[in-house]
N, CA, C and O atoms as CSV, one atom per row, in Angstrom:
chain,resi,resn,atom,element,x,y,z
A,1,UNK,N,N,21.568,-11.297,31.786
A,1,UNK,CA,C,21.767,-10.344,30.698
A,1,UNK,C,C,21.779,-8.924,31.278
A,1,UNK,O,O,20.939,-8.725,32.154
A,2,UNK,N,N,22.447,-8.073,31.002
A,2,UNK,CA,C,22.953,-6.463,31.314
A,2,UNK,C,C,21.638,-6.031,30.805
A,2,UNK,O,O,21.358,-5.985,29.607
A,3,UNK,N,N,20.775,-5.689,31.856
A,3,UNK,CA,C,19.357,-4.602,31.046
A,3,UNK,C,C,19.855,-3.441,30.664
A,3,UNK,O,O,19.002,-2.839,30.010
A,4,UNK,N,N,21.132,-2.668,30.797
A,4,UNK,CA,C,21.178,-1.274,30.049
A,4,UNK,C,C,22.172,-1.844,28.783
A,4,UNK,O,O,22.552,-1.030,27.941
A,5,UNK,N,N,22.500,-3.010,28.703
A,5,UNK,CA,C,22.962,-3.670,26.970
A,5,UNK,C,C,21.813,-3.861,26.500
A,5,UNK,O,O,21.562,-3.048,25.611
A,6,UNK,N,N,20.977,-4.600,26.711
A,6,UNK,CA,C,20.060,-5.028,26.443
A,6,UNK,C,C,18.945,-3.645,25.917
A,6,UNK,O,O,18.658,-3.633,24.720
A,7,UNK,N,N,18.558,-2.913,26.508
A,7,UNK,CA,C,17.887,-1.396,26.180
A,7,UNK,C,C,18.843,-0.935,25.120
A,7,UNK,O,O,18.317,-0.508,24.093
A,8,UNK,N,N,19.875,-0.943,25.170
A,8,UNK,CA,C,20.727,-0.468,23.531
A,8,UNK,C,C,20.245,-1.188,22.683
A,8,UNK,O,O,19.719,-0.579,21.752
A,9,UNK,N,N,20.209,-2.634,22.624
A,9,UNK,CA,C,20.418,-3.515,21.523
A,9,UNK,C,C,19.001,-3.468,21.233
A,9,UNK,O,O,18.607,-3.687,20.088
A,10,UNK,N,N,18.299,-3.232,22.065
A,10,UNK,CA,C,16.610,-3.265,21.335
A,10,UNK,C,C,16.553,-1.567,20.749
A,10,UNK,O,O,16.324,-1.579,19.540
A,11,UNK,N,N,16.684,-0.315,21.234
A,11,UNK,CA,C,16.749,0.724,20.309
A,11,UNK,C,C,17.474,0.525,18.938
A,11,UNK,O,O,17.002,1.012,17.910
A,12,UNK,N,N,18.509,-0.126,18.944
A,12,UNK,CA,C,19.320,-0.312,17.536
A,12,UNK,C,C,18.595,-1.129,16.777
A,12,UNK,O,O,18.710,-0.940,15.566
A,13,UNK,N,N,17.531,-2.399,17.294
A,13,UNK,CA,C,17.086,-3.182,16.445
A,13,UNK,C,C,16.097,-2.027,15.906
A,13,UNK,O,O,16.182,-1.633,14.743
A,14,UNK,N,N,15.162,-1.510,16.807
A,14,UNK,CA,C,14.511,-0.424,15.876
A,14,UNK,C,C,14.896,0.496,15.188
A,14,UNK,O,O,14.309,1.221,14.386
A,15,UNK,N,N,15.514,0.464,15.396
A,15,UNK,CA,C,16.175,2.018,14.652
A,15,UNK,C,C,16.416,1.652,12.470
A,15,UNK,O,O,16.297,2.246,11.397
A,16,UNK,N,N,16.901,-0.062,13.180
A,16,UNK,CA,C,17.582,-0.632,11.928
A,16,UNK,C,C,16.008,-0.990,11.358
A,16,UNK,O,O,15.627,-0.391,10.352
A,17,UNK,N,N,15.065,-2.019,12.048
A,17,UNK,CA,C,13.877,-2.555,11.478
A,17,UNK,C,C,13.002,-1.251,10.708
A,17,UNK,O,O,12.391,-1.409,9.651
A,18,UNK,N,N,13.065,-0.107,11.368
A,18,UNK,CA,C,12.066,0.793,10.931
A,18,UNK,C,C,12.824,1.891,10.131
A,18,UNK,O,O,12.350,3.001,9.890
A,19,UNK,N,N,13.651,1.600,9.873
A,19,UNK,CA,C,14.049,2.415,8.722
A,19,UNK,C,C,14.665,4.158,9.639
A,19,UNK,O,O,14.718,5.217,9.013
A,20,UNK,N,N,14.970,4.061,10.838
A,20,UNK,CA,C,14.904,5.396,11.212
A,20,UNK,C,C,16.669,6.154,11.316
A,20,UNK,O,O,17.243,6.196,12.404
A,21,UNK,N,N,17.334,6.699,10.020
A,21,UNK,CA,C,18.553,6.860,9.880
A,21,UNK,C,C,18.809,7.950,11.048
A,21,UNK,O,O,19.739,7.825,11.844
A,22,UNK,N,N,18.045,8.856,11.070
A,22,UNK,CA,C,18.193,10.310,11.604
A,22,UNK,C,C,18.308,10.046,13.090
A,22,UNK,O,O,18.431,11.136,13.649
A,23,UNK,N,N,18.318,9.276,13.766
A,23,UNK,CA,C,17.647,8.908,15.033
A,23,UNK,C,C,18.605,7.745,15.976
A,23,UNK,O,O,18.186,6.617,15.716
A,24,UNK,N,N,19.722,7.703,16.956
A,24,UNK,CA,C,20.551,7.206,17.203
A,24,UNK,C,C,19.658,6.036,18.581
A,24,UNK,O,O,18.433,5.977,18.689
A,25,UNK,N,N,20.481,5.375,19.317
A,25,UNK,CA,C,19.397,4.769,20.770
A,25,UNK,C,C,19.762,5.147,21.572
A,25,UNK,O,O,19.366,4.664,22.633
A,26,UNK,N,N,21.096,6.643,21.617
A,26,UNK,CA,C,20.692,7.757,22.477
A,26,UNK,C,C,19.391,8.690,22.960
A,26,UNK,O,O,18.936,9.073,24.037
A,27,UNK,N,N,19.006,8.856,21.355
A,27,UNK,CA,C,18.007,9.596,21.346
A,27,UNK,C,C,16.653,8.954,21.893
A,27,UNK,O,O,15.677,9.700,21.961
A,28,UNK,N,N,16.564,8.034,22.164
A,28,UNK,CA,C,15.444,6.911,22.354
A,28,UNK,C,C,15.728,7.188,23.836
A,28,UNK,O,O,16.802,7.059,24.423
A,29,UNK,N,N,14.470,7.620,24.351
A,29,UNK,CA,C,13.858,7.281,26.278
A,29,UNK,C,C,13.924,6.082,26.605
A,29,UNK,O,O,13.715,5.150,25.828
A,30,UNK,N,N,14.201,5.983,27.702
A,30,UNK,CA,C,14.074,4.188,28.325
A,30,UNK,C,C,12.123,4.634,28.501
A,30,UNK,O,O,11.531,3.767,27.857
A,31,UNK,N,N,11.442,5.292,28.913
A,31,UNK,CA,C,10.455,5.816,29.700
A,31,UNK,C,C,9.217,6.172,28.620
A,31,UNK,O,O,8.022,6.297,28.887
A,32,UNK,N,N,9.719,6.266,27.633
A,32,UNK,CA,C,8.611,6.987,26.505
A,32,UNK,C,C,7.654,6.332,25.850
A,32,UNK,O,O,8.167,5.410,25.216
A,33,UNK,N,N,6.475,6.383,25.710
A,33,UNK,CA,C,5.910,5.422,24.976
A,33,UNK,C,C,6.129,5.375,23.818
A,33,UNK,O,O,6.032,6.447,23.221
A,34,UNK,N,N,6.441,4.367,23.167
A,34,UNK,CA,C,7.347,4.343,21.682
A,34,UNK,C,C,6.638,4.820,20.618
A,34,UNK,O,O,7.290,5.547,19.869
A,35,UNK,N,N,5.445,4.618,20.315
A,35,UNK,CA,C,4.274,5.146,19.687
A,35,UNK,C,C,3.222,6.088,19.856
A,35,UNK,O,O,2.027,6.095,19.560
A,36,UNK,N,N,4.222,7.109,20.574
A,36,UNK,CA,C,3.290,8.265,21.169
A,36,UNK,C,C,4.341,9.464,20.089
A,36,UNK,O,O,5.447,9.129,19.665
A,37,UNK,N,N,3.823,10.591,19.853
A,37,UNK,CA,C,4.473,11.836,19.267
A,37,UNK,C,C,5.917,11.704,20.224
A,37,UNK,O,O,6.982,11.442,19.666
A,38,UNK,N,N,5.834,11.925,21.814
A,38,UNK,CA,C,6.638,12.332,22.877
A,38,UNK,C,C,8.453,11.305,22.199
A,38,UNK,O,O,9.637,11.620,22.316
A,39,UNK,N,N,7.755,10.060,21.530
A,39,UNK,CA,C,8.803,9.268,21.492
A,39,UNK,C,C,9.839,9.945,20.302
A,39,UNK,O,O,11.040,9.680,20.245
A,40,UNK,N,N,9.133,10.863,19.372
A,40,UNK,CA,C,10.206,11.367,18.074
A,40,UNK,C,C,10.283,10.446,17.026
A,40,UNK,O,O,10.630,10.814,15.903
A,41,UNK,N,N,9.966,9.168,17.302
A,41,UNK,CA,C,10.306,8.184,16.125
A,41,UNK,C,C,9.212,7.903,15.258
A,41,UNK,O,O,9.563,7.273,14.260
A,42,UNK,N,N,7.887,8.194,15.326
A,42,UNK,CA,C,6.950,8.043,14.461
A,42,UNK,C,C,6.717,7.008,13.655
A,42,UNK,O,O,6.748,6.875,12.432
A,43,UNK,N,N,6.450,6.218,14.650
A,43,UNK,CA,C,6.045,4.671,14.541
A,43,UNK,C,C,4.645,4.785,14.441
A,43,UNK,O,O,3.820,5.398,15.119
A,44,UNK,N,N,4.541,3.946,13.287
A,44,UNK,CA,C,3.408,3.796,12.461
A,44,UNK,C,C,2.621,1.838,12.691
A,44,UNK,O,O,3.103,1.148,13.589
A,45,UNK,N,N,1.653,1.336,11.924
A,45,UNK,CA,C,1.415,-0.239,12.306
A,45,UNK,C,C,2.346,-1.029,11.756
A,45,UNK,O,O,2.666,-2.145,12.167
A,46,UNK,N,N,3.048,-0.119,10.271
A,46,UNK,CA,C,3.616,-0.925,9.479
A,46,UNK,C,C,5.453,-0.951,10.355
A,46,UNK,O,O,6.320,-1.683,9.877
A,47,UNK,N,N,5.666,-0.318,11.242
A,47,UNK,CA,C,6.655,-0.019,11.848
A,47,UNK,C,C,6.228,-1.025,12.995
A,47,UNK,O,O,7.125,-1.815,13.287
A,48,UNK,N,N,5.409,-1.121,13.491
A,48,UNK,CA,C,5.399,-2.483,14.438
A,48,UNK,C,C,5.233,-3.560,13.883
A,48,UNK,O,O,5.623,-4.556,14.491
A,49,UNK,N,N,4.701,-3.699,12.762
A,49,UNK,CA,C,4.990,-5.158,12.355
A,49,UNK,C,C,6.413,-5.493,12.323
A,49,UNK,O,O,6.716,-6.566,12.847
A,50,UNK,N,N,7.702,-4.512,11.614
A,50,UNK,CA,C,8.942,-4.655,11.775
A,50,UNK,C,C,9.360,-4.663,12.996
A,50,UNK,O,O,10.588,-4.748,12.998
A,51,UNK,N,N,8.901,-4.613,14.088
A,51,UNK,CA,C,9.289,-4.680,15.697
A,51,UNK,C,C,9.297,-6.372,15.874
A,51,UNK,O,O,10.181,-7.227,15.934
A,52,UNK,N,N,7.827,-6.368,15.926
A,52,UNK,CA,C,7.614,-7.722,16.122
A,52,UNK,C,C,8.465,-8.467,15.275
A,52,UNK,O,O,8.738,-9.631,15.570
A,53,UNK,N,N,8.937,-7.909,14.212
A,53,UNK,CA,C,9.799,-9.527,13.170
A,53,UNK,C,C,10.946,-9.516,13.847
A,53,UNK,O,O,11.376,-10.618,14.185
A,54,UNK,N,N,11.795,-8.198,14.247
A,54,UNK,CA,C,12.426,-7.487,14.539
A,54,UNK,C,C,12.961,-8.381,15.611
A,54,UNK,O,O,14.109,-8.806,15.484
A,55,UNK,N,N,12.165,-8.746,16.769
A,55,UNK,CA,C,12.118,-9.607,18.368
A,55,UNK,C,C,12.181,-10.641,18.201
A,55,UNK,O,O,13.028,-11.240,18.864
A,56,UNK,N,N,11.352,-11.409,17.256
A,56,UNK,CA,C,11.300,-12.675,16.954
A,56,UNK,C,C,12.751,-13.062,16.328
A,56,UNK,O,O,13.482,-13.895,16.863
A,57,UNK,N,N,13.100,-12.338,15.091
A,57,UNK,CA,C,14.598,-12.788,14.551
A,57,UNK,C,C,15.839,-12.552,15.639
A,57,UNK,O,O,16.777,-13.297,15.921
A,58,UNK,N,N,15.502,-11.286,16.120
A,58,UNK,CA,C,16.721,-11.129,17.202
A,58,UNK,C,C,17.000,-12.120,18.580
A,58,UNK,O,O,18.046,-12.626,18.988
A,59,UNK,N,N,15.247,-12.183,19.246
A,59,UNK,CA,C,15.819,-12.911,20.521
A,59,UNK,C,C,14.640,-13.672,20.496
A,59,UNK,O,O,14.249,-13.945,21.631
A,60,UNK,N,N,13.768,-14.215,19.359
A,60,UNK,CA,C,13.372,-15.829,19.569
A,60,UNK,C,C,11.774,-15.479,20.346
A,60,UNK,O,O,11.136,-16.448,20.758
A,61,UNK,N,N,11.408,-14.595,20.451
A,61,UNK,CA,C,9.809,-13.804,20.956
A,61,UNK,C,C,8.791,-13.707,19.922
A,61,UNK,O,O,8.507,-12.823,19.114
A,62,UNK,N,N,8.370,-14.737,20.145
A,62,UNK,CA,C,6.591,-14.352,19.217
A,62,UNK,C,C,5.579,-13.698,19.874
A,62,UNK,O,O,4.756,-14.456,20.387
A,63,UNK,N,N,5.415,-12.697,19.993
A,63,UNK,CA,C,4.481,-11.938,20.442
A,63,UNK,C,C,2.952,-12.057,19.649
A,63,UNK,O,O,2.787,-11.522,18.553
A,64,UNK,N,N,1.924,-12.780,20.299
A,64,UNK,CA,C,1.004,-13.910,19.469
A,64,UNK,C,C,0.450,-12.910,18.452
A,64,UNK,O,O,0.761,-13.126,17.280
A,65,UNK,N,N,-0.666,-11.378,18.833
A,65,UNK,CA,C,-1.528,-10.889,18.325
A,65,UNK,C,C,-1.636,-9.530,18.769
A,65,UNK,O,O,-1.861,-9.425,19.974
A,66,UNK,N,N,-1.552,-8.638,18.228
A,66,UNK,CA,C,-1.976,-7.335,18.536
A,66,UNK,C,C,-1.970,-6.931,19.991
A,66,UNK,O,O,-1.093,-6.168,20.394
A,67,UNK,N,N,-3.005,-7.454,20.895
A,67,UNK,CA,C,-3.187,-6.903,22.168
A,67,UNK,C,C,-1.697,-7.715,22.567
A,67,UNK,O,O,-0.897,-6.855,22.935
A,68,UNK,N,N,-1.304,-8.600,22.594
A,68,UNK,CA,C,0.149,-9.067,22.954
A,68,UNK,C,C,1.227,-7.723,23.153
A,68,UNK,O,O,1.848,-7.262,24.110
A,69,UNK,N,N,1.033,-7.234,21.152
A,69,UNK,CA,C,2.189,-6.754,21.168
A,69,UNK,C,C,2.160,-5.145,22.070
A,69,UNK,O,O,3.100,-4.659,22.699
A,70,UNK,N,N,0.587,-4.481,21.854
A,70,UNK,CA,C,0.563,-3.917,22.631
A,70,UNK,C,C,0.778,-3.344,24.363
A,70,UNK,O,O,0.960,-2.222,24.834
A,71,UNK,N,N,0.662,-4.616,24.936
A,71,UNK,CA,C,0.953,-4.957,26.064
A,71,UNK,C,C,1.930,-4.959,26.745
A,71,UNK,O,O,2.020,-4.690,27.943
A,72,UNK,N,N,3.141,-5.422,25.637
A,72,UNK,CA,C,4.525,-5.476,26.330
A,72,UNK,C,C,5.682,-4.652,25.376
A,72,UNK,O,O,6.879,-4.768,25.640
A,73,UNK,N,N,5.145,-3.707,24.103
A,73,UNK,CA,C,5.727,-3.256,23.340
A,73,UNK,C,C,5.204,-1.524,23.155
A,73,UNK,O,O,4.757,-0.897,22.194
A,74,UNK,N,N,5.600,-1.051,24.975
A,74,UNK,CA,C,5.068,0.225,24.695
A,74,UNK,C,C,6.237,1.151,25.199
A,74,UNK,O,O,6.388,2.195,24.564
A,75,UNK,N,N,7.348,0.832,26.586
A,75,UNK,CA,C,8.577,1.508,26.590
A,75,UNK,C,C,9.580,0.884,25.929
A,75,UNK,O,O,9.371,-0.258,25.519
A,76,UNK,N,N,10.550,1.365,25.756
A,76,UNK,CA,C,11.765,0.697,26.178
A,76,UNK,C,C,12.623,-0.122,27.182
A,76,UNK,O,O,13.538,-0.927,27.009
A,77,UNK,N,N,11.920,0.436,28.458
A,77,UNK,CA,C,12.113,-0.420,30.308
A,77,UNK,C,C,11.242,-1.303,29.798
A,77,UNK,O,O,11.699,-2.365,29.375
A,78,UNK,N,N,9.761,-1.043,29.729
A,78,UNK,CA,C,9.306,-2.301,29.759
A,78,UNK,C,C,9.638,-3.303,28.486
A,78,UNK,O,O,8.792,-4.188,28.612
A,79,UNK,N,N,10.383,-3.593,27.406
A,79,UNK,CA,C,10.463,-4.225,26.378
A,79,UNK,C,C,11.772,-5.250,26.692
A,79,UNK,O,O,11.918,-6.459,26.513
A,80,UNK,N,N,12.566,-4.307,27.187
A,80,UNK,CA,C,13.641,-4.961,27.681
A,80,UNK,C,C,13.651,-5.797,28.975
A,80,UNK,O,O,14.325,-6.794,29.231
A,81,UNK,N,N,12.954,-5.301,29.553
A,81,UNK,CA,C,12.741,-6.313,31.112
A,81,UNK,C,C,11.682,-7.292,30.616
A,81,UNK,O,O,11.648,-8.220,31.424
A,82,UNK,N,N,10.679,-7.508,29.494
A,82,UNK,CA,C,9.560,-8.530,28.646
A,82,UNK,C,C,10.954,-9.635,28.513
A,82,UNK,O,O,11.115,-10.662,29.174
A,83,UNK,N,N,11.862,-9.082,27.470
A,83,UNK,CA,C,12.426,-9.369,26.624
A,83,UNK,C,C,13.914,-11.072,27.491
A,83,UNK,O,O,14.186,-12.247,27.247
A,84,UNK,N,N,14.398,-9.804,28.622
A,84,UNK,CA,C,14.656,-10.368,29.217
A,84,UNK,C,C,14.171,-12.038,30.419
A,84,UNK,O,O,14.724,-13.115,30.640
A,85,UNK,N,N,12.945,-11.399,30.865
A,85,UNK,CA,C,12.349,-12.949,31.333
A,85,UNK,C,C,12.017,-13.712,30.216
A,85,UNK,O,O,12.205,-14.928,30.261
A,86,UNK,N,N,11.584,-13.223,29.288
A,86,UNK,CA,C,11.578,-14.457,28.000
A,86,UNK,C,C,12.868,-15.526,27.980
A,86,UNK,O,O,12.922,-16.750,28.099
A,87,UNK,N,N,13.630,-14.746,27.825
A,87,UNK,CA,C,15.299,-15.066,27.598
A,87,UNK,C,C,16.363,-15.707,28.583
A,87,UNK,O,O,17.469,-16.217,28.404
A,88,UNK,N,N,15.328,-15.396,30.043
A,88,UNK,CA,C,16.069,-15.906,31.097
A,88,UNK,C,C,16.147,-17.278,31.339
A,88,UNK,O,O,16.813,-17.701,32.284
């Protein structure tokens, strides 16, 4: 799988899951922590629960519990390279 397709297609899933119109997956860092101010998108818990459904409907990832999702759901590099060995 193309990791810089793959880094698009996961900004677009968020963008779409969390409701964020204003906000393209240009604008999205590969590098940023997604849930930090620095990221612009102002992701909230109720915005990661739509992540997690988000992964699971798109590419088949149950991310079990909280510290899970925390773990592997904090850049964009790292979500997509998670995302990818799942998938491989």
């Amino acid at each position: 799988m193309d990791i810089e397709q793959l880094k698009y297609d996961i900004k677009d899933m968020i963008i779409e899951e969390c409701e964020k119109e204003n906000i393209t997956p240009e604008n999205i860092r590969d590098d940023v922590e997604l849930f930090s101010e620095e990221s612009g998108l102002e992701l909230d818990s109720l915005d990661a629960l739509q992540i997690s459904m988000g992964l699971q409907r798109k590419y088949g990832i149950r991310l079990g519990d909280s510290k899970d999702f925390r773990r592997h759901v904090t850049t964009i590099e790292k979500l997509a390279h998670y995302v990818n060995e799942q998938n491989g």
